[in-house]
C-alpha positions in Angstrom: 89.4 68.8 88.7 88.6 72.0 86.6 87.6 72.3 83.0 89.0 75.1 80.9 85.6 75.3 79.4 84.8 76.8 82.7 87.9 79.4 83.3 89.7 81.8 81.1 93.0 81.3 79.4 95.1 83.2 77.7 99.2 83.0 77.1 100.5 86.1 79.4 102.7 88.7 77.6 106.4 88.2 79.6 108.6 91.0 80.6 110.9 92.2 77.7 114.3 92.1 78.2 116.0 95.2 76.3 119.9 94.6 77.6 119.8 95.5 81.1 116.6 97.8 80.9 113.3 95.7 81.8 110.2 96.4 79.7 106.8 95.3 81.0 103.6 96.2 79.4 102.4 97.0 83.4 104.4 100.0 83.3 103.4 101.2 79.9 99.8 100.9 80.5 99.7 102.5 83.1 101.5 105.5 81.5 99.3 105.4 79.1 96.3 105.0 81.0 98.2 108.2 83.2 97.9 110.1 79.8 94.4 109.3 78.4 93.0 110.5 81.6 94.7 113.3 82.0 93.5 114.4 78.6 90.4 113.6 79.3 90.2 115.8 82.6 92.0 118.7 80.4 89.5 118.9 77.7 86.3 118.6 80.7 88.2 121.6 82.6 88.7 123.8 79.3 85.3 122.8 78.5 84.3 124.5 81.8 86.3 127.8 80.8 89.2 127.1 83.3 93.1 127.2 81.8 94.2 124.3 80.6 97.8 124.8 80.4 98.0 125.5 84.6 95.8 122.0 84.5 99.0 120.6 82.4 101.3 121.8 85.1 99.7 120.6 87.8 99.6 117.4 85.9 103.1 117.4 85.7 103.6 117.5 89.8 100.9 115.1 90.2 102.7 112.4 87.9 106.1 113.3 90.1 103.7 112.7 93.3 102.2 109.3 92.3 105.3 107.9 91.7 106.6 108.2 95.4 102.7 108.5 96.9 103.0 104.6 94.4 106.5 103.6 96.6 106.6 105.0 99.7 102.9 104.6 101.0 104.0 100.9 101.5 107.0 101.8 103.2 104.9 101.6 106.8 103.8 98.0 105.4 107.7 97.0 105.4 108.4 98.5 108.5 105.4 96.4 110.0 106.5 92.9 108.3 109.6 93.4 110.1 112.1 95.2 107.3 114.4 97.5 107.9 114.4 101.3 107.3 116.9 101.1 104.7 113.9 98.2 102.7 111.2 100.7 103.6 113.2 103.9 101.8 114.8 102.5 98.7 113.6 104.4 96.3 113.8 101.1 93.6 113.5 98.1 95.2 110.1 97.2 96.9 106.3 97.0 96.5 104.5 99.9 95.3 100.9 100.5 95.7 98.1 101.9 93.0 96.0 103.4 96.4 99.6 105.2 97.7 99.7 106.9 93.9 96.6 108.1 93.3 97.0 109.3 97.1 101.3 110.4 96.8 99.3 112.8 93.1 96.0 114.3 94.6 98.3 116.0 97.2 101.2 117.0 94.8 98.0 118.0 92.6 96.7 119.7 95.3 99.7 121.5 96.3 100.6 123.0 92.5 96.3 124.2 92.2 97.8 126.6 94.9 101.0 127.7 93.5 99.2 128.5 90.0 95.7 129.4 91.2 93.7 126.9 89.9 90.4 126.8 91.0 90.7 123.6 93.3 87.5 122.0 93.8 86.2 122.1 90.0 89.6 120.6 89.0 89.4 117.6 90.9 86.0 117.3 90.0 87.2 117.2 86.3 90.3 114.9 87.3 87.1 112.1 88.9 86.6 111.2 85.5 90.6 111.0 84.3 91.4 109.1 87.5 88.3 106.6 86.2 89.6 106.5 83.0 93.5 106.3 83.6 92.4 102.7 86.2 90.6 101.1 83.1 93.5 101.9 80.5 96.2 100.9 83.4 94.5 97.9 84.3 94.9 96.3 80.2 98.6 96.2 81.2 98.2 94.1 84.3 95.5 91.4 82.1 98.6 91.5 79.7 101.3 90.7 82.0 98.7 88.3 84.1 99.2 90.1 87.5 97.0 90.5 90.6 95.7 87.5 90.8 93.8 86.4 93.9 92.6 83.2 95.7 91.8 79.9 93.8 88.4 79.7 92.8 85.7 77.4 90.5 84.0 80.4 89.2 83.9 80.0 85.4 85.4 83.9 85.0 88.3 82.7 86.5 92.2 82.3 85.3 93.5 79.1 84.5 97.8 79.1 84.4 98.5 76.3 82.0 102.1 74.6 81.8 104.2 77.5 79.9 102.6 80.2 80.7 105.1 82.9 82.2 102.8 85.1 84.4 104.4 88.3 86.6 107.1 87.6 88.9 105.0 88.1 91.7 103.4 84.7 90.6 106.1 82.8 90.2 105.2 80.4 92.4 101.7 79.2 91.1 103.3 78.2 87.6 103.8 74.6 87.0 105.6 72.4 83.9 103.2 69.5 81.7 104.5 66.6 84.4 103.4 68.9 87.0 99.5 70.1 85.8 96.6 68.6 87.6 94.5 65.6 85.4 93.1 68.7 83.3 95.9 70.0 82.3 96.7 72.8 84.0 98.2 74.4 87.0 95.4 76.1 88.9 92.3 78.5 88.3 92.6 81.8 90.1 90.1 85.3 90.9 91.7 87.5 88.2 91.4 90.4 90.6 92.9 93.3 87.9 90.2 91.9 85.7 87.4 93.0 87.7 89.1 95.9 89.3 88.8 97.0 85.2 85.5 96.2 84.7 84.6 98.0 88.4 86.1 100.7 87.0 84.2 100.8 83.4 80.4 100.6 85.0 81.5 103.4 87.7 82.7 105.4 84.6 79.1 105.3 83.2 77.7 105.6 86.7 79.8 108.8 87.3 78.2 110.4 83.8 74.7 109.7 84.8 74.6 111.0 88.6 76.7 114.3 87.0 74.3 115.1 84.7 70.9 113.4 86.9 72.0 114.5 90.7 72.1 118.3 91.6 76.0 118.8 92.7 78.1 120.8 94.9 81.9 121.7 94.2 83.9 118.7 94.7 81.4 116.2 95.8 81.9 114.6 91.8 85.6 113.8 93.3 84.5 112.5 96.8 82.0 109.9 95.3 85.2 108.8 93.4 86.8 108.7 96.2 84.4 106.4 98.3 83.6 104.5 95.3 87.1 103.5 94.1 88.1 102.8 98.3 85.3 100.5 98.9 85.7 99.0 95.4 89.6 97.9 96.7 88.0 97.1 100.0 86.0 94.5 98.4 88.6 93.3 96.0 91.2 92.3 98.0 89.1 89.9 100.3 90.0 87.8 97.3 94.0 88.6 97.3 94.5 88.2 100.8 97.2 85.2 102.1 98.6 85.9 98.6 101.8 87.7 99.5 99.8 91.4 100.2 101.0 93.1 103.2 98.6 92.8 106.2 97.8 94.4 109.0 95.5 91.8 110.9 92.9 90.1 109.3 93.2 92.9 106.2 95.9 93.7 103.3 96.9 96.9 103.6 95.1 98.3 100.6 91.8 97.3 102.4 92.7 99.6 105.3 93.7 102.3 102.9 90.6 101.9 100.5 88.2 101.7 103.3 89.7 104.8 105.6 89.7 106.2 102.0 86.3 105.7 101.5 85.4 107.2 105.0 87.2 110.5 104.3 84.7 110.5 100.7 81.9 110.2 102.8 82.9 113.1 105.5 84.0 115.2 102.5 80.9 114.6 100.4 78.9 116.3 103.7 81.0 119.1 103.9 80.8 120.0 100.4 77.2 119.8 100.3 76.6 122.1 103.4 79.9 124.5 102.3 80.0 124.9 98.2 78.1 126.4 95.9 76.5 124.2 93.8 78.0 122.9 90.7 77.2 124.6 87.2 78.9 125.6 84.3 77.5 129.2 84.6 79.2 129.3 87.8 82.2 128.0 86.4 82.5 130.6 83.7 82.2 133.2 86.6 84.7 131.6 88.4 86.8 131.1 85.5 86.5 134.6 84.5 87.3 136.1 87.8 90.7 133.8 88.0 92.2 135.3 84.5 90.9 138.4 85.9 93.8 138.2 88.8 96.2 136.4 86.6 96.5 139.0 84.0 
C-alpha cells in the first residue's frame, strides 16, 4: 500500500478540445521552450559580435528540421516492431521522438550556417545553452499534461494517478475509477521521468556556465559536452521507462541507443576539437566576426 504523503499529486491539465483542432499544453511548451532558447542563443551570438539575423534564419530551418528529425527518426523503430512503410512515413500519425528533433535541427541548422556563412562552430556553441534551456521550458508542458511516466516505484518523488485524474493518452491505461483504487486511494505511484529529465536539464544548465567560464575551450567542444551530457542523461532515464510502451531494440528503448551512440559521437568530437580548433575567446570571435561581414559586404 502507498501513502500519498510519500508521492506527488497533482490534477493533470487534459487536452483541449477546440472543434476538431486538439490543444495540448505539450505542444505549446515546447514551442515555447523552442523560442526562449533560441533567444537565448541569439543574444549569446550577438554578444560575441556574430549576425544575429543569419542566426534567426538558420533558426527558422532548424525548427522545419526538428519537426521531421521529431517524426521520422522513429520511423526505423516502426519498421522494426513490425509496421508497415506506409506507419513508418505518415507524416501525422505515429510516435515522435525529442532525441530525433534536436537531431532532424542540428543538421538542418548545420546545413543553413553554410548557405549564409555563419561561423559554424561558435554558433552551436551559443545554441548549447538554447538547446539547455528550450528542454527545461519544454519539459513544464509534459508535468502539465502528466506524460512520460516510467516504472512503478515507492520513491517518495514519485507520481501518484488518483481516480479522475485524466493523464496523456499514452497513459491511458494506468488510470483507474474510486471502485477501482488500491486501499489508499489511488491508482498507482509512478518514476515521473519528464520531471527529472527537467530538473537534469536545470543543474546541467548551471554546470554548462561554470565549466565555460572555469575550463579553457576550444571551438565547439561547449556543444559536444551538450551533446554527451544530454545522451547519457536519456541513457539513464529511460532504464526507468522501459516495458512501458517505448520502442525497443533488445534489452534498450530506442532513445537509449540513440542517447548513448549520441553521447559517443560528443566524446570523439570533443577530441577533435581540442587537437583541431583554436581555442575559444571572445577576441577571437570579434576577429572572426569581423572577417565574415568583411566577405558578406
Amino acid at each position: 500500500m502507498h501513502s500519498l504523503i510519500a508521492a506527488i499529486a497533482y490534477p493533470p491539465i487534459p487536452i483541449f478540445e477546440l472543434g476538431p483542432l486538439r490543444l495540448s499544453l505539450h505542444g505549446l511548451f515546447a514551442a515555447i521552450g523552442f523560442i526562449a532558447g533560441g533567444a537565448l542563443a541569439t543574444r549569446y551570438l550577438v554578444r560575441r559580435g556574430y549576425d544575429g539575423e543569419k542566426f534567426q534564419s538558420v533558426l527558422s530551418w532548424a525548427l522545419i528540421g526538428s519537426l521531421l528529425g521529431a517524426r521520422y527518426f522513429t520511423s526505423p523503430a516502426t519498421l522494426f516492431a513490425g509496421g508497415s512503410l506506409a506507419d513508418a512515413l505518415n507524416p501525422i500519425n505515429g510516435n515522435f521522438s525529442i532525441m530525433g528533433g534536436f537531431a532532424g535541427g542540428i543538421l538542418a541548422a548545420w546545413w543553413r550556417m553554410n548557405k549564409v556563412e555563419l561561423a559554424r562552430l561558435p554558433s552551436f556553441d551559443a545554441a548549447a545553452y538554447g538547446l539547455v534551456l528550450g528542454t527545461i521550458v519544454g519539459r513544464i508542458g509534459d508535468l502539465a499534461i502528466v506524460e512520460h511516466l516510467g516504472r512503478a516505484t515507492d520513491a517518495a518523488w514519485g507520481y501518484a494517478i488518483k481516480p479522475g485524474y485524466d493523464v496523456a493518452p499514452q497513459h491511458n491505461a494506468l488510470e483507474c475509477t474510486t471502485a477501482q483504487a488500491g486501499p489508499d486511494g489511488i491508482c498507482g505511484i509512478y518514476h515521473h521521468v519528464a520531471a527529472y529529465d527537467m530538473i537534469g536539464a536545470a543543474i546541467f544548465f548551471f554546470a554548462l556556465y561554470q565549466i565555460e567560464r572555469r575550463v579553457t575551450l576550444r571551438y565547439g567542444q561547449l556543444f559536444s559536452i551538450w551533446i554527451v551530457w544530454y545522451g547519457l542523461q536519456r541513457f539513464v532515464l529511460d532504464f526507468m521507462r522501459f516495458g512501458n510502451g517505448d520502442a525497443t531494440i533488445g534489452s534498450f528503448t530506442w532513445n537509449q541507443v540513440s542517447g548513448l551512440a549520441a553521447s559517443a559521437l560528443g566524446v570523439a568530437l570533443f577530441v577533435w576539437y581540442g587537437r583541431t580548433q583554436e581555442i575559444s575567446s571572445r577576441e577571437h570571435d570579434l576577429e572572426m566576426a569581423t572577417a565574415e561581414a568583411a566577405a558578406t559586404a
